[in-house]
C-alpha positions in Angstrom: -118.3 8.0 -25.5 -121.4 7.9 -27.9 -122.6 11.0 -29.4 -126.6 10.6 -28.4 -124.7 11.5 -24.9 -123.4 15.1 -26.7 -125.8 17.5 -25.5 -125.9 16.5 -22.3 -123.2 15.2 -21.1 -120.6 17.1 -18.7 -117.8 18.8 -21.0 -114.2 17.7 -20.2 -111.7 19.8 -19.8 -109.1 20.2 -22.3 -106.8 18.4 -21.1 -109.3 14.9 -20.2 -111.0 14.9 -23.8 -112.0 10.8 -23.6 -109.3 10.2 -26.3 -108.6 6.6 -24.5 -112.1 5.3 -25.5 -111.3 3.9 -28.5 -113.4 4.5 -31.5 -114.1 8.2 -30.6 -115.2 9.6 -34.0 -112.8 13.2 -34.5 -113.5 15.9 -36.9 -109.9 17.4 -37.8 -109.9 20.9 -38.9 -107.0 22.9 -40.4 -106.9 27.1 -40.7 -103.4 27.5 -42.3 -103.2 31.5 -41.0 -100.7 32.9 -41.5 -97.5 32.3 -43.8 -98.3 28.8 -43.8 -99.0 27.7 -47.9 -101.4 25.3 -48.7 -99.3 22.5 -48.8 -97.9 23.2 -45.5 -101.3 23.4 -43.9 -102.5 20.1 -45.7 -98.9 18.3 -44.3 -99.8 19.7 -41.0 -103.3 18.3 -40.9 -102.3 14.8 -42.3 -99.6 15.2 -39.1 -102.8 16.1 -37.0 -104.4 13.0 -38.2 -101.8 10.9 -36.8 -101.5 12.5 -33.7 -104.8 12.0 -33.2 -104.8 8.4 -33.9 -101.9 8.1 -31.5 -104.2 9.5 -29.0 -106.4 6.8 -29.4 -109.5 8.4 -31.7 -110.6 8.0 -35.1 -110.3 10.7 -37.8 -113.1 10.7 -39.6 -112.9 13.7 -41.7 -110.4 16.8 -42.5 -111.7 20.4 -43.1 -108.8 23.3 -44.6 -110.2 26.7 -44.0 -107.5 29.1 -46.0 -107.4 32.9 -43.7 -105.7 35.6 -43.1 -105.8 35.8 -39.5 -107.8 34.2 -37.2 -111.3 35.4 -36.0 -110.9 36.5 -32.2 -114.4 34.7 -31.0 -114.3 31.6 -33.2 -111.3 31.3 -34.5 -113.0 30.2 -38.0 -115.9 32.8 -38.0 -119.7 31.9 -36.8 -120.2 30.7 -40.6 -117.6 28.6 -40.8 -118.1 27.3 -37.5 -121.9 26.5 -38.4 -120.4 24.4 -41.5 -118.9 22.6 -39.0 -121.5 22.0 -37.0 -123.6 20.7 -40.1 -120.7 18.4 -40.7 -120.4 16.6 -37.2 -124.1 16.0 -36.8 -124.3 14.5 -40.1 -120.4 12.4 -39.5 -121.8 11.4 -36.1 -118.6 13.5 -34.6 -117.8 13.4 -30.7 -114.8 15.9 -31.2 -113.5 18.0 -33.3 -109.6 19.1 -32.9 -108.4 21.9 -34.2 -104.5 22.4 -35.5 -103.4 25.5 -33.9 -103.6 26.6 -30.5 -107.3 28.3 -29.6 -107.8 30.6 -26.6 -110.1 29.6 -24.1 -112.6 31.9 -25.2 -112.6 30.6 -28.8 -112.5 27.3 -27.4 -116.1 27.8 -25.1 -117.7 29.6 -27.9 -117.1 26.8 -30.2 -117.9 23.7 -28.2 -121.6 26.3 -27.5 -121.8 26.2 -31.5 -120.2 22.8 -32.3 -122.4 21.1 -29.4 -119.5 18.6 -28.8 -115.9 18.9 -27.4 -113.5 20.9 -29.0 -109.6 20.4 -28.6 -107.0 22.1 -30.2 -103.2 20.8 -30.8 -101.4 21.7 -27.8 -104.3 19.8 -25.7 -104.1 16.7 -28.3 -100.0 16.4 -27.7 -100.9 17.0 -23.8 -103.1 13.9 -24.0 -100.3 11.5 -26.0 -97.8 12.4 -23.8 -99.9 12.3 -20.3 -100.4 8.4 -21.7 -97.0 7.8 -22.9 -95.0 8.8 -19.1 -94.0 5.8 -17.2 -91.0 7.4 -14.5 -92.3 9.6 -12.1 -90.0 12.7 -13.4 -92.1 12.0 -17.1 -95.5 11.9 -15.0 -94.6 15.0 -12.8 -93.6 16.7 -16.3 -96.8 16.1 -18.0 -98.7 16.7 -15.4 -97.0 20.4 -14.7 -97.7 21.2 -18.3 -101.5 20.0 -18.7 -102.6 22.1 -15.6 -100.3 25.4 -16.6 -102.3 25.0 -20.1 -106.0 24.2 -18.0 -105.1 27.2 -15.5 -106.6 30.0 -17.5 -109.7 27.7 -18.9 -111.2 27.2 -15.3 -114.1 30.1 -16.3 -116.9 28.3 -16.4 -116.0 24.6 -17.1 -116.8 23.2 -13.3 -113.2 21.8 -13.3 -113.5 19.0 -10.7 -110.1 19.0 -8.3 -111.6 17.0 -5.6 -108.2 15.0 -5.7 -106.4 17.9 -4.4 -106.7 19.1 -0.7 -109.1 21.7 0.7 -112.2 22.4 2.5 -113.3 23.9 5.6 -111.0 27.0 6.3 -110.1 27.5 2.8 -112.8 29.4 1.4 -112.8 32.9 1.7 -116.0 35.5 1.9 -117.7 35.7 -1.2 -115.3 33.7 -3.0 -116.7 31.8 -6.0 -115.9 28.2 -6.9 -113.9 29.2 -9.8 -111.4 31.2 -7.0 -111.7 28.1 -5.0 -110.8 25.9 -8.1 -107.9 28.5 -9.3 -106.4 28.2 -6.1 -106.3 24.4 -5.6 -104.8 24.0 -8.9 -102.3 26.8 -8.2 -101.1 25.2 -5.2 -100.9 21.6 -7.2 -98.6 23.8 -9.8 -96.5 25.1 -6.9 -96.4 21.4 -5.5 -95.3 19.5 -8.9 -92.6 22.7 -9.8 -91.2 21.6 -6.4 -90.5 18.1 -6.9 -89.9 18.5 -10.0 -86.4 21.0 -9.1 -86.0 17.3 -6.8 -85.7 15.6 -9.7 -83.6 17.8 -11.7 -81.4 18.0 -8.8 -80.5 14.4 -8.8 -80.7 14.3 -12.5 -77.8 16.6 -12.5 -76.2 14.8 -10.0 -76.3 11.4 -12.2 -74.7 13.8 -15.1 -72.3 15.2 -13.1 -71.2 11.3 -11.6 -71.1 10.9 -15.9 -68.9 13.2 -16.2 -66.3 12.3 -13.2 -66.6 8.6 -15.7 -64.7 10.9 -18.5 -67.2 9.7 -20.9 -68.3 11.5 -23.8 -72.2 12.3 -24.5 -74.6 11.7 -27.4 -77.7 12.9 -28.0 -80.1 11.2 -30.8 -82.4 13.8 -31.6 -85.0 14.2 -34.3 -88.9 14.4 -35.1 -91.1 11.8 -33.6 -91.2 8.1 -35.0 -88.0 9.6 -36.7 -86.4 5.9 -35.6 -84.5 7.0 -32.8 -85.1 4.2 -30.4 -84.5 1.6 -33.3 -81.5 3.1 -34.0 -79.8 3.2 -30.0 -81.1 -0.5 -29.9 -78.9 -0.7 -33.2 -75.4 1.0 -32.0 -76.3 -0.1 -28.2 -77.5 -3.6 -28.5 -80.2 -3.0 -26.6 -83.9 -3.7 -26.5 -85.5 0.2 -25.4 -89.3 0.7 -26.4 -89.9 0.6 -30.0 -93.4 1.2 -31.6 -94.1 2.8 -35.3 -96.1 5.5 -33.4 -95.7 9.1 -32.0 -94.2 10.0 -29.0 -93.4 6.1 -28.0 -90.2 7.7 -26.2 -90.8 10.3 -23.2 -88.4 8.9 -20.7 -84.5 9.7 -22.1 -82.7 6.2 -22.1 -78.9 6.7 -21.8 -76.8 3.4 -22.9 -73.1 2.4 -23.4 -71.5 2.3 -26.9 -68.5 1.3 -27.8 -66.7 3.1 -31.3 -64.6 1.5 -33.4 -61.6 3.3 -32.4 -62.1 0.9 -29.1 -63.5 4.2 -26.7 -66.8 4.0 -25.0 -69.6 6.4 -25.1 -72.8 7.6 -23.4 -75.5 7.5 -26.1 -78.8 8.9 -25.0 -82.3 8.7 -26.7 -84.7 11.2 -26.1 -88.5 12.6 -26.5 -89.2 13.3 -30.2 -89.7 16.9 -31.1 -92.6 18.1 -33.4 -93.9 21.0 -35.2 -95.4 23.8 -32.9 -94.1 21.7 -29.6 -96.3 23.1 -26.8 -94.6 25.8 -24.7 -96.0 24.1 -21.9 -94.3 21.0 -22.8 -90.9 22.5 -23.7 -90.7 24.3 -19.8 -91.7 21.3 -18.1 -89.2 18.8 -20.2 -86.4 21.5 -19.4 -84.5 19.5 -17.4 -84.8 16.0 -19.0 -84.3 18.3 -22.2 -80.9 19.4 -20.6 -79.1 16.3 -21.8 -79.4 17.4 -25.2 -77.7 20.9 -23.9 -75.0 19.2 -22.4 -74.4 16.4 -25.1 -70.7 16.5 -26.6 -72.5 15.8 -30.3 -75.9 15.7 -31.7 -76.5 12.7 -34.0 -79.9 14.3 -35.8 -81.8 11.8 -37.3 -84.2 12.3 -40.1 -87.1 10.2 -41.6 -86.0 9.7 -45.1 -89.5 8.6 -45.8 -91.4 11.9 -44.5 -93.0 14.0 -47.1 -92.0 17.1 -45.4 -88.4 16.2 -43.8 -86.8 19.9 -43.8 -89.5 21.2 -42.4 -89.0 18.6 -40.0 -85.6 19.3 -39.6 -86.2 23.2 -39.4 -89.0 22.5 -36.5 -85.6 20.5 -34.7 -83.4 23.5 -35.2 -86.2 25.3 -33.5 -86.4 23.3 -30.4 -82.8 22.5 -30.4 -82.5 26.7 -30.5 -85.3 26.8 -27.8 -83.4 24.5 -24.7 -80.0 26.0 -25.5 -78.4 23.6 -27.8 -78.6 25.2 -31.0 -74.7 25.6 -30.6 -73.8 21.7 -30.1 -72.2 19.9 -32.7 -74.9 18.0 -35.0 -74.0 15.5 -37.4 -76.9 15.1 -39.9 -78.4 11.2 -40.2 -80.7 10.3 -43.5 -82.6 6.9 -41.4 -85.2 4.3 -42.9 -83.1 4.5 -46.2 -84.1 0.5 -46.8 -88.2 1.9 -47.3 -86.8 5.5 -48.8 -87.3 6.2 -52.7 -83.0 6.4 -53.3 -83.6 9.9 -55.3 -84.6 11.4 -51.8 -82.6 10.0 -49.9 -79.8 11.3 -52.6 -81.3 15.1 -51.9 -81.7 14.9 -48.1 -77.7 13.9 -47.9 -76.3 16.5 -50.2 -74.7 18.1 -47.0 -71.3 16.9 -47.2 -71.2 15.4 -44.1 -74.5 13.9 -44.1 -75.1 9.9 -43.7 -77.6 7.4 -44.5 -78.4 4.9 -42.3 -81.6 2.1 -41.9 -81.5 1.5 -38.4 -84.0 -1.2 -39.1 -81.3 -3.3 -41.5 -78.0 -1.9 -40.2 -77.0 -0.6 -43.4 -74.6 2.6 -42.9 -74.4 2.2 -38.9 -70.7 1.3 -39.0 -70.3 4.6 -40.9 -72.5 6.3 -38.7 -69.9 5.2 -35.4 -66.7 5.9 -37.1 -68.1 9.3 -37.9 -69.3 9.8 -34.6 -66.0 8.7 -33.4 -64.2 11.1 -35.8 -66.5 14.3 -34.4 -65.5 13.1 -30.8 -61.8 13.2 -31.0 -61.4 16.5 -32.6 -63.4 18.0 -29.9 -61.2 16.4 -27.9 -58.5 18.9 -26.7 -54.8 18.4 -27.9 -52.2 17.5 -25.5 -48.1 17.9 -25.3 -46.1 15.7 -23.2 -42.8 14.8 -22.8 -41.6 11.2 -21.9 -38.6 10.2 -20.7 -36.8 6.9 -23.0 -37.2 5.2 -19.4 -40.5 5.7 -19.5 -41.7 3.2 -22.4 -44.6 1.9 -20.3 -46.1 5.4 -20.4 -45.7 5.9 -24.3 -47.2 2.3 -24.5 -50.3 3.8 -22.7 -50.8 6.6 -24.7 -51.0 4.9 -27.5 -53.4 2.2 -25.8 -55.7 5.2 -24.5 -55.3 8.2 -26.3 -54.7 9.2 -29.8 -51.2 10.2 -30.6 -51.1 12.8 -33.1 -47.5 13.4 -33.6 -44.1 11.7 -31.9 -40.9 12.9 -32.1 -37.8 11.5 -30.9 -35.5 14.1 -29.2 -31.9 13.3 -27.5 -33.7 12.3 -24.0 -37.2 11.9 -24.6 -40.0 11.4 -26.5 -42.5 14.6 -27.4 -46.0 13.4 -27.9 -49.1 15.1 -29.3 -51.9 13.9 -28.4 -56.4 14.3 -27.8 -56.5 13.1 -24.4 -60.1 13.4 -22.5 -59.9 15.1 -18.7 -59.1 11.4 -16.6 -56.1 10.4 -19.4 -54.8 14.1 -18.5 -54.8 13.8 -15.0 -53.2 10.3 -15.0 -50.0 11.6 -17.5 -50.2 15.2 -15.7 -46.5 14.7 -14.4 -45.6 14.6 -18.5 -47.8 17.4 -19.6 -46.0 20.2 -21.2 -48.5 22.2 -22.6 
């Protein structure tokens, strides 16, 4: 997209900015309101920069505008929004993104002052993930959440929905083009929330075919780029997607691993989280999302190389909190400690049960498995049986597929404590005791 086309061009909508054309020349801006303090607001922006990138545009130039509150027509005031507009004519800008979510009325009045598109965060993330889906649950997802954020942005941007149905028999007397338009997309919403419960459905039904397997879950969750996918290839020995970009990962991969104690697990990678996660997204992801719920521990991986890690690690907590997993067990991982400055790595592991792993190298990952391992059986519930002295082939199997706690000899039989997962204690149900 060249900017001598600006002016006249048609304006996208938020959610089709021409981010794909590569070279697009981007003007970030950056308000901090609120409690945000500088430093927060000049880590977000540097974060905007890369998600801009990721998107496929060039950032050409970043703009921090310190307020109290935002203004309710421009979001940076008329003056400030002039600035800008001096700025991008003289930068050669084709859009300028903004790093906190505008209303669509603040978004129209500035792209009538800026003379250019204007996008603000949630429509940037929208974009990278819309690129990013492959499966058709991923597609259907991003889909859902890009037209419930376009639905109240119709006034007055000619949205063209000529690939949904309609025409003669659907208008109504009088009705404008923007009811016609509203209602289209409406019934694409109501079409996409359909198949998307389909898919959920059978998603569920997969998990629940998991769960018959007696296998226990893990999720790997953490920011984006945080190494996740590196680190399942690592404990998996696998060859999942891998790129040093955000959002590389939409589509949850689920993969055998096998402890050190000999058990097998499901290990699971899923969608990065980031700061301010669209509310859009977060709905539509809710049932791919559900694996994390549902996960018997939470391995939580953190970039040991990010300038701002606990704030990434608070903005986890907060999604985690947000789909209903705030209460699953989490073990805290330190990752890319082979590129990390030691001293921070030191401070980002000085909860006691914290690790540090490279998943790149390997270095820690054998730790990282014996701890999961350790998590896994206590949460595994402790069993009493009874076996009989004639009965040596049962004993045998306990110890071969459970973990004997305690065994005590009495005049007859053996009593046995032990973790034993739902199948073990169905199979040595006729010596269960308590």
């Amino acid at each position: 997209m060249s900017r001598s086309s600006a002016r006249g061009r048609r304006r996208l909508t938020a959610t089709e900015v021409d981010f794909d054309v590569v070279h697009q020349r981007a003007l970030l801006v950056g308000t901090g309101v609120g409690a945000r303090s500088v430093e927060e607001a000049e880590l977000s922006l540097v974060e905007l920069g890369l998600l801009t990138d990721t998107a496929g545009a060039e950032p050409v130039e970043t703009i921090l505008q310190r307020r109290d509150r935002p203004d309710p027509a421009t979001y940076v005031g008329r003056g400030k929004a002039e600035e800008l507009h001096e700025v991008s004519e003289a930068l050669d800008i084709d859009v300028v993104v903004f790093d906190d979510e505008l209303s669509p009325a603040q978004q129209r009045n500035l792209e009538k002052l800026l003379e250019r598109d204007v996008v603000d965060r949630v429509a940037l993330i929208l974009d990278i993930f819309a690129q990013h889906a492959t499966s058709q649950e991923g597609m259907v997802q991003v889909e859902l959440a890009q037209l419930r954020y376009r639905m109240p942005r119709l006034r007055g941007r000619g949205v063209e929905l000529s690939q949904q149905a309609g025409g003669i028999g659907t208008r109504g007397p009088g009705e404008t083009q923007l009811e016609v338009d509203r209602r289209r997309l409406q019934r694409r919403i109501t079409k996409l929330e359909q198949d998307l419960k389909r898919l959920a459905k059978t998603r569920s039904t997969q998990r629940k075919a998991r769960r018959r397997r007696d296998l226990q879950r893990v999720a790997v969750v953490g920011y984006t780029n945080a190494g996740k996918s590196t680190l399942l290839n690592r404990l998996a020995r696998t060859d999942v997607l891998v790129e040093d970009r955000l959002f590389s990962t939409l589509d949850p991969t689920t993969r055998r691993v096998h402890l050190p104690g000999g058990e097998t697990i499901l290990c699971s990678d899923t969608v990065g989280f980031v700061r301010r996660l669209p509310h859009q997204l977060v709905e539509a992801f809710r049932s791919t999302l559900e694996e994390v719920a549902e996960a018997d521990v939470l391995v939580h991986l953190v970039d040991a190389t990010a300038p701002d890690a606990e704030a990434q690690i608070s903005a986890v907590h907060e999604v985690l909190r947000d789909i209903g997993a705030g209460d699953v067990p989490e073990l805290l991982v330190v990752n890319k400690i082979d590129a990390a400055d030691s001293d921070r790595v030191h401070e980002l592991t000085t909860p006691p049960e914290a690790l540090a792993v490279s998943a790149y190298t390997g270095e820690g990952v054998d730790k990282l498995l014996a701890a999961v391992g350790d998590r896994l059986r206590v949460l595994t519930a402790v069993t009493e049986l009874e076996v009989p002295y004639d009965r040596g082939d049962v004993l045998a199997a306990l110890h071969r597929d459970a973990e004997v706690l305690v065994e005590v000899h009495g005049d007859e039989s053996t009593r046995v404590r032990a973790r034993l997962g739902n199948a073990e204690r169905a199979r040595f149900g006729e010596f269960v005791t308590g």
